[in-house]
N, C-alpha and C positions, 0 to 999 in steps of 0.2 A: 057396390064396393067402390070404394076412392080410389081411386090410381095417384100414387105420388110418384111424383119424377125425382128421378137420382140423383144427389147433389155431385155438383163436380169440382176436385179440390184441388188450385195450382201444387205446385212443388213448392212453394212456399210456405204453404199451406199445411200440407202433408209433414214437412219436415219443424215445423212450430209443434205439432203436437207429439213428433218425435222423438221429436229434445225436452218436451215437459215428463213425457212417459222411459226416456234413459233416466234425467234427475233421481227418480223414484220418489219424489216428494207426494204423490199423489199417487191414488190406484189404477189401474187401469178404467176399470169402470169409472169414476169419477170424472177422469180425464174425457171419455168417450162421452160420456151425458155432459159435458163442458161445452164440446166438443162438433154436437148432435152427430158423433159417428157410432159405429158399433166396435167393442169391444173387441173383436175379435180384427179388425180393421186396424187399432190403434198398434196394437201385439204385431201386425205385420209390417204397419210403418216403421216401427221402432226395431225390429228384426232388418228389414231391409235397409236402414241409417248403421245399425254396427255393421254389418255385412261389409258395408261400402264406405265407411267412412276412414280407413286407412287408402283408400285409391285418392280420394283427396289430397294425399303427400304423399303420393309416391316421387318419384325424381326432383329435381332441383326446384324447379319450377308449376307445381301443383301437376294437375292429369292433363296428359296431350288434348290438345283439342281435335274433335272429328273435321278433317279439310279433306273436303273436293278436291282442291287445286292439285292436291298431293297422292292423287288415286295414281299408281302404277302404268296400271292396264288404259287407264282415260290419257295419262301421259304420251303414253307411247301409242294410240292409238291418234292423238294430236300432231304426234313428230310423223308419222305415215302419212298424214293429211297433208302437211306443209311440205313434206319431201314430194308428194304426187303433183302440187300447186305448182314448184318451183320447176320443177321436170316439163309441167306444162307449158309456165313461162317463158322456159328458155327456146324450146320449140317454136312457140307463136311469135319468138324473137327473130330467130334466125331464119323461121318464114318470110318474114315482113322485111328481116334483110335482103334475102334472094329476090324479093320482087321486085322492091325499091333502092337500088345499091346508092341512091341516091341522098339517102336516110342520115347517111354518116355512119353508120354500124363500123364498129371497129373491127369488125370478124373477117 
């Protein structure tokens, strides 16, 4: 027995044969032996393009993009970080002033 390996198909990919099988210019099976996908494949791409293809305009500006930068919990998990930093800082400061009053420290 042959073993074939699974093709694997960008998003661009997948969504080219989406947008020929919304058209309805062509059958699904056609499209799919076009295609080299299966038929029942092509019926889920073109299912999961209407599904989703109003999130494409939803607000002004097409769909939010996924940012890190703007995670919550990572935010304020960052502000706890720099507030323990600075806490430390000032300490090591005022140490290095009592030792050294020599330093110039304004304190």
């Amino acid at each position: 027995m042959s073993e074939r390996k699974r093709k694997i198909f960008t998003g661009g990919q997948k969504a080219k044969v989406a947008l020929v099988a919304v058209r309805g210019t062509k059958t699904i099976n056609e499209i799919a032996q076009e295609h080299g996908v299966h038929p029942t494949q092509v019926s889920q791409w073109k299912k999961d393009l209407m599904d989703n293809a109003g999130s494409l305009f939803e607000g002004k500006r097409g769909p939010k993009s996924v940012n890190g930068q703007n995670d919550p919990d990572r935010l304020y998990a960052k502000i706890g970080q720099l507030n323990m930093e600075l806490d430390w800082l000032k300490k090591s400061l005022d140490s290095a002033c009592r030792r050294a009053p020599d330093l110039g420290c304004s304190r």
